[in-house]
ROTI-488502 format. One record per residue (C-alpha): residue number from 1; residue in one letter; x, y, z. Coordinates in nm, 3 decimals. Each point is the difference from the previous one (the first is absolute). Example, Ala and Ser with C-alpha at 12.3 -4.5 7.8 and 13.67 -1.06 7.14 Angstrom:
<atom n="1" res="A" u="1.230" v="-0.450" w="0.780"/>
<atom n="2" res="S" u="0.137" v="0.344" w="-0.066"/>
end
This chain:
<atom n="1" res="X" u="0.547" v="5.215" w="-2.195"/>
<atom n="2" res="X" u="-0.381" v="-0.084" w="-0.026"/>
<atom n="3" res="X" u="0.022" v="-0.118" w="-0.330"/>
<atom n="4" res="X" u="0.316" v="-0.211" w="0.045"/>
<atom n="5" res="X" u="-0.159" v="-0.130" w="0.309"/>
<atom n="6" res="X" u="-0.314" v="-0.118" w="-0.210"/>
<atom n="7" res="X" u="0.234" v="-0.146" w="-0.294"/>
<atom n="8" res="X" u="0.174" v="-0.218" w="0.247"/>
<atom n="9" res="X" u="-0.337" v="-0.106" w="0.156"/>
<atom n="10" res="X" u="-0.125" v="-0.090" w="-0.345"/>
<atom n="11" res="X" u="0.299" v="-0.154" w="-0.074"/>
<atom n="12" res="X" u="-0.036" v="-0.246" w="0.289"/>
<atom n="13" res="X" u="-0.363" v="-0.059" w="-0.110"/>
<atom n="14" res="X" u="0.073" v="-0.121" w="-0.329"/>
<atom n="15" res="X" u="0.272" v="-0.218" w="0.132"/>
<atom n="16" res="X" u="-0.239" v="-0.154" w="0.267"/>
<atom n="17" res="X" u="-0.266" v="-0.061" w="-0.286"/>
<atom n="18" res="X" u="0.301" v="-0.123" w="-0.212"/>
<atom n="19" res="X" u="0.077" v="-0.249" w="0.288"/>
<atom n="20" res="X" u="-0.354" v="-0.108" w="0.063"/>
<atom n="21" res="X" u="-0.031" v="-0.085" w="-0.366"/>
<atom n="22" res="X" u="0.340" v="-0.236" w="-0.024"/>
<atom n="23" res="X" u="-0.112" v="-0.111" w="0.308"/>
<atom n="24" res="X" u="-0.313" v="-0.122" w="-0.124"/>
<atom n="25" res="X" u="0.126" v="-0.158" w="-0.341"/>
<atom n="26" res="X" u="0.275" v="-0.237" w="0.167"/>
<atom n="27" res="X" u="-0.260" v="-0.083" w="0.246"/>
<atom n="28" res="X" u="-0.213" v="-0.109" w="-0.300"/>
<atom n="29" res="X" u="0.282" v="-0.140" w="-0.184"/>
<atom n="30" res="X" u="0.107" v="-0.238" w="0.239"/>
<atom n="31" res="X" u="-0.371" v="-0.117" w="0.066"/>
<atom n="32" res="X" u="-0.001" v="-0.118" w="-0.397"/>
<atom n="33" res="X" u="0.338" v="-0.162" w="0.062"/>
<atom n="34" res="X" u="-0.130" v="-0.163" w="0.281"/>
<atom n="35" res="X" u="-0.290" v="-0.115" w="-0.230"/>
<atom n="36" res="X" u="0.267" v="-0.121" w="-0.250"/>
<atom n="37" res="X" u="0.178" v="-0.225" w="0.234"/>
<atom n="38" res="X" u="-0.317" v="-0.171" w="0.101"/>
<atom n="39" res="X" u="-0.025" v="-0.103" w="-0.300"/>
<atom n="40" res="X" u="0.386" v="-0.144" w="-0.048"/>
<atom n="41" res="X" u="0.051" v="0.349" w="-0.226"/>
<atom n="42" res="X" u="0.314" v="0.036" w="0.135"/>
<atom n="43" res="X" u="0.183" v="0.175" w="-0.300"/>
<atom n="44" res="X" u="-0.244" v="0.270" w="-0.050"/>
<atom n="45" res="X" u="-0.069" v="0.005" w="0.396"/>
<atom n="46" res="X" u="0.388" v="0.077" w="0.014"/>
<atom n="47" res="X" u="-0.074" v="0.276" w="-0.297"/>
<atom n="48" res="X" u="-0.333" v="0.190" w="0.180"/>
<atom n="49" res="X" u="0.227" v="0.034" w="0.315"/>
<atom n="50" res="X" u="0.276" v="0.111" w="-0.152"/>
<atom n="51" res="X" u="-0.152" v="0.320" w="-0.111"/>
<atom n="52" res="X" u="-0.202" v="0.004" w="0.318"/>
<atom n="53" res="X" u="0.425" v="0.021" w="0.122"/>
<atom n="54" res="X" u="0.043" v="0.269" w="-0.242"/>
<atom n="55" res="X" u="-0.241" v="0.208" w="0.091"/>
<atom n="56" res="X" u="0.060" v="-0.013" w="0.354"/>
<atom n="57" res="X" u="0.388" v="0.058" w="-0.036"/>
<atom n="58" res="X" u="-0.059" v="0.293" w="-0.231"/>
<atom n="59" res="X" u="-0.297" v="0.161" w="0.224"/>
<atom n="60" res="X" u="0.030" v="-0.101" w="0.325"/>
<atom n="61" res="X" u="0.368" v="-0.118" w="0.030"/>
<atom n="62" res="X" u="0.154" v="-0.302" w="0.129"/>
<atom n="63" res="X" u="-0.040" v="0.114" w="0.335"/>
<atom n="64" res="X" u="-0.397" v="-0.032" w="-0.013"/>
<atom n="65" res="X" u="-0.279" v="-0.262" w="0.121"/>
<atom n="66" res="X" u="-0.111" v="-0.045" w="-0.361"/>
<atom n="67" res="X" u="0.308" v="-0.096" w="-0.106"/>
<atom n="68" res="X" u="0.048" v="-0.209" w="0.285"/>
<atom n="69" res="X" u="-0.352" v="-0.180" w="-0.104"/>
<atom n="70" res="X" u="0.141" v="-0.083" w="-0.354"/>
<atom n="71" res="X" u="0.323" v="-0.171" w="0.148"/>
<atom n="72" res="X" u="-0.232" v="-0.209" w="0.191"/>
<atom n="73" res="X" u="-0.203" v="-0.056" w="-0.313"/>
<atom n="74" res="X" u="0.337" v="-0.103" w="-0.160"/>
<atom n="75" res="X" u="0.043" v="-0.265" w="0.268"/>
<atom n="76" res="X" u="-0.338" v="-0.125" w="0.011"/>
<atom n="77" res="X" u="0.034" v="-0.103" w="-0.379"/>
<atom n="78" res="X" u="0.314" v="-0.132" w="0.000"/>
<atom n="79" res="X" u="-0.136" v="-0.201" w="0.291"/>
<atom n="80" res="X" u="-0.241" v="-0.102" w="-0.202"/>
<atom n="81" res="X" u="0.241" v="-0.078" w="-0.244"/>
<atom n="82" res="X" u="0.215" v="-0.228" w="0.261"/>
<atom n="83" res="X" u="0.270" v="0.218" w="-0.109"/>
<atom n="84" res="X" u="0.095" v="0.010" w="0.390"/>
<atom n="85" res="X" u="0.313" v="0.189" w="0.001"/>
<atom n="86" res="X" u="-0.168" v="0.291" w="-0.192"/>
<atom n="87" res="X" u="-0.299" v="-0.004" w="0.231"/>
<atom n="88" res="X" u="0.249" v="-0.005" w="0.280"/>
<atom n="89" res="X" u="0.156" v="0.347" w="-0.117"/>
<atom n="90" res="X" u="-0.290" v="0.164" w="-0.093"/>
<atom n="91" res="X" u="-0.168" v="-0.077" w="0.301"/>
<atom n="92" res="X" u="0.275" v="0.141" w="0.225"/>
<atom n="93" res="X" u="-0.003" v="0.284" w="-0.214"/>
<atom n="94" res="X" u="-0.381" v="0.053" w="0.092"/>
<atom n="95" res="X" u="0.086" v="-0.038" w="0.362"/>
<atom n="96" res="X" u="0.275" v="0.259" w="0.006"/>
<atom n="97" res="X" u="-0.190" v="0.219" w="-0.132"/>
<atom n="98" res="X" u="-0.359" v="-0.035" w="0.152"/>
<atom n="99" res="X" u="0.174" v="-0.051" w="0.363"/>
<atom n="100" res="X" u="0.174" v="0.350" w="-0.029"/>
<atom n="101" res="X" u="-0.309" v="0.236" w="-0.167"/>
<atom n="102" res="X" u="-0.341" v="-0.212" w="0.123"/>
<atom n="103" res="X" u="0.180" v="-0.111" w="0.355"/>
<atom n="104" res="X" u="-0.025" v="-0.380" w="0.126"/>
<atom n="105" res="X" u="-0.365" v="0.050" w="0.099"/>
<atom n="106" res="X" u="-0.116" v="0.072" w="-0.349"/>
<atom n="107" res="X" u="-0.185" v="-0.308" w="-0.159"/>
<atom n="108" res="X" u="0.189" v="-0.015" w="-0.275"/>
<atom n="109" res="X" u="0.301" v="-0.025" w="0.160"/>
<atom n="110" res="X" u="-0.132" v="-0.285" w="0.147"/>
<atom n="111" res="X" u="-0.121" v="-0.139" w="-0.338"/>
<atom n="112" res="X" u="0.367" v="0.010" w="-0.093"/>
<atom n="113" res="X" u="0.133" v="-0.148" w="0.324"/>
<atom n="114" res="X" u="-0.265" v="-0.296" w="-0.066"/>
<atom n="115" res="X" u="0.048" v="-0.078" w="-0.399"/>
<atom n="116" res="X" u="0.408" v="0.035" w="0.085"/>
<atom n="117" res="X" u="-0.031" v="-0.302" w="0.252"/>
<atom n="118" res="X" u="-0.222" v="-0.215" w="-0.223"/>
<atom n="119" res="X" u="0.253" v="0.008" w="-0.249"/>
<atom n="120" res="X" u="0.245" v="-0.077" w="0.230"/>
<atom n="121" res="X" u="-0.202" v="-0.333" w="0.087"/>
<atom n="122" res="X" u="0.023" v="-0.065" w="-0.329"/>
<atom n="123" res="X" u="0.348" v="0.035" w="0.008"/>
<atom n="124" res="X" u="0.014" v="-0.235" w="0.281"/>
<atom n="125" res="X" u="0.165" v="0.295" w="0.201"/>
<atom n="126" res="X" u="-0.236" v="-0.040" w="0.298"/>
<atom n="127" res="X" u="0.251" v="0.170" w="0.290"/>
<atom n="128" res="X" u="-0.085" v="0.325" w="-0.186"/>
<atom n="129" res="X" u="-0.397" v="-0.072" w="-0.111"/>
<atom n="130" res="X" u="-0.034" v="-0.045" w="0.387"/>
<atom n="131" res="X" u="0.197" v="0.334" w="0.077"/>
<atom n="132" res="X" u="-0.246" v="0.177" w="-0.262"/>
<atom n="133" res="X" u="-0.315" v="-0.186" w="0.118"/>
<atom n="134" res="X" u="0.065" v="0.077" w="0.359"/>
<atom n="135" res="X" u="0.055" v="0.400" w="-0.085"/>
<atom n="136" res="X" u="-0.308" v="-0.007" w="-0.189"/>
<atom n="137" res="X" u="-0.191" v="-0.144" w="0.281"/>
<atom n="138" res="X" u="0.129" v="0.227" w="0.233"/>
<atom n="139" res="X" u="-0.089" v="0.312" w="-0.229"/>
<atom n="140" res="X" u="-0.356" v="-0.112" w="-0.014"/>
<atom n="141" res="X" u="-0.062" v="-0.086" w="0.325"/>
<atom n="142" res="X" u="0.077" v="0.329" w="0.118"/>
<atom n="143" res="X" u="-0.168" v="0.174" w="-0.303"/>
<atom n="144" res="X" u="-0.305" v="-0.195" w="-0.054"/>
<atom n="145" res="X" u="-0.033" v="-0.205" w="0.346"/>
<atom n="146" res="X" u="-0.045" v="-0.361" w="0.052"/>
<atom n="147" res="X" u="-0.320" v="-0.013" w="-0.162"/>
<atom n="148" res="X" u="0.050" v="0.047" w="-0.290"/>
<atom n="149" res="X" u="0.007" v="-0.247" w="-0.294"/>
<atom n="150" res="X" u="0.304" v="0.169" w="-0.179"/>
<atom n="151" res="X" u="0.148" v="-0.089" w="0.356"/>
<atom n="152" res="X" u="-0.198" v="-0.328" w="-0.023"/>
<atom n="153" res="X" u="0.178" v="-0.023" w="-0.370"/>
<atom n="154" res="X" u="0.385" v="0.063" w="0.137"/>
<atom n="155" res="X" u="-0.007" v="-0.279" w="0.233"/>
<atom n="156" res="X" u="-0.178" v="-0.206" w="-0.311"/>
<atom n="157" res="X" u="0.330" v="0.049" w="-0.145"/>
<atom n="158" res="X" u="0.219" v="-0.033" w="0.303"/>
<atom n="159" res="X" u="-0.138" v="-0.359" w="-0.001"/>
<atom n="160" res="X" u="0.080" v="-0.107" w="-0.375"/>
<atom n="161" res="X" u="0.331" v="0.112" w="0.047"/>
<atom n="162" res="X" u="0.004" v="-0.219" w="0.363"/>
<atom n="163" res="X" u="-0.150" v="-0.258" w="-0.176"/>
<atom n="164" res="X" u="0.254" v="-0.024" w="-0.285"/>
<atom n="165" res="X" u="0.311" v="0.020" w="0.232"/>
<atom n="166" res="X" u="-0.163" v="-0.320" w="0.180"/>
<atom n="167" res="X" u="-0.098" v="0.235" w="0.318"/>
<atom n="168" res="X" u="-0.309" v="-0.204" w="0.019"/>
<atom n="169" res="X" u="-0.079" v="0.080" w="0.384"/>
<atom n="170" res="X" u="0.002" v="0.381" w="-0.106"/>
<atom n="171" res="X" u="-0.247" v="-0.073" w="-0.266"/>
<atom n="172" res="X" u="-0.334" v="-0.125" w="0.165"/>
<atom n="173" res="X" u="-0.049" v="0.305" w="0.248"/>
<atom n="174" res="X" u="0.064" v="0.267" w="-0.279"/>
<atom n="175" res="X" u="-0.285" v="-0.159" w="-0.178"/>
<atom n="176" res="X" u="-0.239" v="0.011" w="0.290"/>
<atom n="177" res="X" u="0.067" v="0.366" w="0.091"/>
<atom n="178" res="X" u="-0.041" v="0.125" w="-0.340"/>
<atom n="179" res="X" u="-0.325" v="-0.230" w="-0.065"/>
<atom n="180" res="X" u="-0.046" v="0.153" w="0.374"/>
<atom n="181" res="X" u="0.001" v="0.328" w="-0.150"/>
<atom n="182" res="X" u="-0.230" v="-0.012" w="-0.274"/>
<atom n="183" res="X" u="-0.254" v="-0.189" w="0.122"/>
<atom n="184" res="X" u="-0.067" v="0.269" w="0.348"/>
<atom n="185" res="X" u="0.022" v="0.273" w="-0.205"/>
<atom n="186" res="X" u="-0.291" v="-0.214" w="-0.253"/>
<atom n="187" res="X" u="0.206" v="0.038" w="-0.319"/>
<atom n="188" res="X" u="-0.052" v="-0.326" w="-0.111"/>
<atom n="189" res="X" u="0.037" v="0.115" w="-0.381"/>
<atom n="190" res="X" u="0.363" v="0.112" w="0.053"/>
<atom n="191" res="X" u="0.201" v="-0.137" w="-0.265"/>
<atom n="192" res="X" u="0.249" v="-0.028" w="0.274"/>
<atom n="193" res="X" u="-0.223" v="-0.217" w="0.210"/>
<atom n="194" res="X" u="-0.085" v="-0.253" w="-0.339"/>
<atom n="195" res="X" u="0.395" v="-0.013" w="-0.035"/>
<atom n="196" res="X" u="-0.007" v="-0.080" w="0.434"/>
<atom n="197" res="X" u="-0.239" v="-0.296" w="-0.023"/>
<atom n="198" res="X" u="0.170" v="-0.180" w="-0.304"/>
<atom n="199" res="X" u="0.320" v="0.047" w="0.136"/>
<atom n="200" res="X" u="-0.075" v="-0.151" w="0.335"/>
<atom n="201" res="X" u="-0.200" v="-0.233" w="-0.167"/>
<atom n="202" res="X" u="0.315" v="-0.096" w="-0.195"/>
<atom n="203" res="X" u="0.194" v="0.004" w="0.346"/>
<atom n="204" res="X" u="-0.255" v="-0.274" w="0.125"/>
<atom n="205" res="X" u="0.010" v="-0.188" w="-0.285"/>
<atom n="206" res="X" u="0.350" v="-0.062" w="0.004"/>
<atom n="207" res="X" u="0.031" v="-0.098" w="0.380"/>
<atom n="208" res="X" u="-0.239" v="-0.256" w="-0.067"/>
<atom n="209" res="X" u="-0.305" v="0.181" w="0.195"/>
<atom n="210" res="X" u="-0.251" v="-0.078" w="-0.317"/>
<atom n="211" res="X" u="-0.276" v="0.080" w="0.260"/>
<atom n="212" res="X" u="0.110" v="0.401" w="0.078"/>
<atom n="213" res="X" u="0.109" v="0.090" w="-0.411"/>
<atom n="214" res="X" u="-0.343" v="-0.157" w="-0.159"/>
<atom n="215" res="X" u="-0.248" v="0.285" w="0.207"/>
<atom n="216" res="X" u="0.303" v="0.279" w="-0.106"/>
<atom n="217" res="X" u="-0.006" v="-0.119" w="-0.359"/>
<atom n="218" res="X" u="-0.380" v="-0.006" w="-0.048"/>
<atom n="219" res="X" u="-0.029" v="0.368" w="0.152"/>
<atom n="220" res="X" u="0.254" v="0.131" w="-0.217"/>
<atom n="221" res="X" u="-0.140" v="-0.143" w="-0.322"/>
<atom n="222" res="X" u="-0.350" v="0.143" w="0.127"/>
<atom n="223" res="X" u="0.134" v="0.324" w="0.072"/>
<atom n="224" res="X" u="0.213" v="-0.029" w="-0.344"/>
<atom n="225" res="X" u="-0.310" v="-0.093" w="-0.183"/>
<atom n="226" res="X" u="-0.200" v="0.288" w="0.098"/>
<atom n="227" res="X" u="0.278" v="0.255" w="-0.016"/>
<atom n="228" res="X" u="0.187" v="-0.077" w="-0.304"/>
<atom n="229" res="X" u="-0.225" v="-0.209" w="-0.166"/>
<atom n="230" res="X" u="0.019" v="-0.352" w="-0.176"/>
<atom n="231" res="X" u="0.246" v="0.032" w="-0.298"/>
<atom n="232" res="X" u="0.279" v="0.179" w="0.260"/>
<atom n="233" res="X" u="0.305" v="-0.205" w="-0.010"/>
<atom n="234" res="X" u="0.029" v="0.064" w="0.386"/>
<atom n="235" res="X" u="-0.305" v="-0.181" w="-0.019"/>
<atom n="236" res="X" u="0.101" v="-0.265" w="-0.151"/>
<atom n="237" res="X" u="0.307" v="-0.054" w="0.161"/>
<atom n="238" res="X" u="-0.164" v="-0.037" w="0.344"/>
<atom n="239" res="X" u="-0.221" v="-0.230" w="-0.165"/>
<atom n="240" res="X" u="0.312" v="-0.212" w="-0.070"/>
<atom n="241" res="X" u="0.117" v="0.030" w="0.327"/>
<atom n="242" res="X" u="-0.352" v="-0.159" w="0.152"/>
<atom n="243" res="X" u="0.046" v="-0.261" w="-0.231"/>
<atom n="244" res="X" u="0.343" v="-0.086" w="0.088"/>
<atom n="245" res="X" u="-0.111" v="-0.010" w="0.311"/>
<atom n="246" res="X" u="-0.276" v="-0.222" w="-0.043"/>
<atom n="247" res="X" u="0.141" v="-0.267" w="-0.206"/>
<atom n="248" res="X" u="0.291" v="-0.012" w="0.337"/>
<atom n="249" res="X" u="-0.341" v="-0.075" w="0.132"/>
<atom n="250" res="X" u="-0.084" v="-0.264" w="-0.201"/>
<atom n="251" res="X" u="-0.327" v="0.179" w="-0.054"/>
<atom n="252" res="X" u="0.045" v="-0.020" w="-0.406"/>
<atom n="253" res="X" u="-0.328" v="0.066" w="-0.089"/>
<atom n="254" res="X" u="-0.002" v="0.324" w="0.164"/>
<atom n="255" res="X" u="0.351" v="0.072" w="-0.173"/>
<atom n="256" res="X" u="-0.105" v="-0.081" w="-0.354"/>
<atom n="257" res="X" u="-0.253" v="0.277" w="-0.063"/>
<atom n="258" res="X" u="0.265" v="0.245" w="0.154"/>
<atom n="259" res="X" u="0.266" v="-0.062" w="-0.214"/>
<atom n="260" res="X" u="-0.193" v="-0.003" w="-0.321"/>
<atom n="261" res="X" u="-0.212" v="0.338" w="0.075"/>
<atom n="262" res="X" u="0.378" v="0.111" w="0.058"/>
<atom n="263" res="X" u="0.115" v="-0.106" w="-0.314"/>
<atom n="264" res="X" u="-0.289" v="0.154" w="-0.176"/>
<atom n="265" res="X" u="0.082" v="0.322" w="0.147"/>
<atom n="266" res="X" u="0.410" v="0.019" w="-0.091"/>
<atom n="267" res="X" u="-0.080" v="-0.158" w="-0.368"/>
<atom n="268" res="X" u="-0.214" v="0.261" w="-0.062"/>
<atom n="269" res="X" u="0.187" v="0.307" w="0.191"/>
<atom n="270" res="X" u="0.369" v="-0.182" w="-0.066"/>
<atom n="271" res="X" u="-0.023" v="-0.214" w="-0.311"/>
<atom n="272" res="X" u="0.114" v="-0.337" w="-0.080"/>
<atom n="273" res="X" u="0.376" v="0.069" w="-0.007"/>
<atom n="274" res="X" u="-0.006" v="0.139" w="0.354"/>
<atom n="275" res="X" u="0.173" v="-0.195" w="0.276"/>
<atom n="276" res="X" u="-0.254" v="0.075" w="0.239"/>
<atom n="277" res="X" u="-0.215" v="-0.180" w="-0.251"/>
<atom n="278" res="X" u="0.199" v="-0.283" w="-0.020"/>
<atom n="279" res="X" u="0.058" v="-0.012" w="0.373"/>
<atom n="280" res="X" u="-0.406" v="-0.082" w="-0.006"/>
<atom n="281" res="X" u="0.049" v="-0.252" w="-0.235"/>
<atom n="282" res="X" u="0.264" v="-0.131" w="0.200"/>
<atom n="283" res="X" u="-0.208" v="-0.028" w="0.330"/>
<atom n="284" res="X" u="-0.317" v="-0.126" w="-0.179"/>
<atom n="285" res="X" u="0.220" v="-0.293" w="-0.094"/>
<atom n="286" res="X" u="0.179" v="-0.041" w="0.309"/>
<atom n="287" res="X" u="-0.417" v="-0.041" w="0.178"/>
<atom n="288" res="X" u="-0.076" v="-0.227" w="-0.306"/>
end
């Protein structure tokens, strides 16, 4: 009985060690997809995950976070991909799966609730981003409190999506709280909080209210510049946006220098056939 007792322990060992192991490699398999899609790598992003898929079905079974991670990998590059119906299934997939073995309170159940509703923004489905949005909000106010900036980052999204449907009155005092949010708690260097600024910035800008967006733009492009540095194409895109908003201004020398230091920066990240490029080109000429 001893010894049969100690093979069975042994044998659960191994198989916990076997786990750990599979475990591990889709973990790092998805983390080179993810580095593949980044770079618009989409058919061997599609390749690294699928045996990331493999190895999770065949060690860990269907029924398993890790699998559950690689369906959400799945969607993410097909996302990616604007192959939206693909992303759609794949995504739901995720969800499914990471609501019934992490619970609703695990982050990356969240993650999934999130990604699902930006794609359906991009669908123009917005009745069910807002449903997703609002869940997700709810999830990490309870789990994380209403300090937080991933809380801060939720209602971020809540107004895009408010913003897009035309919801403009919603839009405004989502802003505020989240920029609320990151500057008492001093994190000032939030990606979140740069995304915050040039967003209500943006908000500003288009209701006419030149005077609240130009202080908004100018700290995001400092924060920007110190954070990502000066060849980011976040950068340069909130460049742009200053610009824009200075030639509405009728300031045009302040505009010029913007739009060609944002140039610079997509020639040399984009190239000359990008349409990011050209846009440049475009409002250069248009301030000419």
């Amino acid at each position: 009985f001893y010894i049969f007792l100690l093979a069975l322990t042994l044998t659960g060992v191994a198989a916990q060690t076997i786990d750990s192991v599979a475990i591990k490699q889709v973990d790092s398999l998805i983390k080179v997809s993810r580095a593949l899609t980044e770079k618009n790598d989409f058919d061997k992003a599609f390749e690294v995950n699928a045996v990331a898929e493999k190895i999770a079905l065949e060690k860990l079974r269907k029924e398993s976070a890790a699998y559950g991670s690689s369906c959400f990998n799945r969607g993410r590059i097909a996302y990616y991909k604007n192959d939206y119906p693909e992303a759609e299934k794949w995504y739901l997939e995720s969800k499914d799966i990471r609501e019934k073995y992490l619970g609703k309170a695990h982050p990356d159940y969240v993650a999934t609730l999130n990604n699902l509703a930006s794609l359906y923004v991009k669908m123009l489905k917005y009745e069910k981003a807002e449903l997703l949005y609002i869940e997700a909000n709810a999830i990490r106010e309870k789990v994380l409190g209403k300090e937080h900036p991933d809380y801060a980052g939720n209602l971020i999204n809540l107004a895009l999506l408010y913003d897009g449907m035309g919801q403009f009155e919603k839009v405004e005092p989502l802003y505020l709280k989240a920029k609320e949010i990151f500057e008492g708690s001093n994190n000032l260097k939030h990606p979140y909080y740069i995304n915050c600024l040039n967003n209500l910035a943006t908000l500003y800008h288009s209701m006419g209210q030149f005077e609240k967006a130009e202080p908004l733009y100018l700290e995001s492009i400092a924060i920007g510049k110190k954070t990502l540095g000066k060849e980011h194409l976040d950068y340069a895109g909130r460049l742009n946006n200053l610009a824009v908003l200075y030639t509405d201004m009728d300031q045009y020398e302040k505009a010029e220098p913007l739009y060609l230091e944002a140039k610079a920066i997509r020639e040399k990240a984009l190239g000359k056939e990008h349409p990011d490029y050209a846009s440049c080109l475009n409002n250069l000429a248009s301030l000419y």
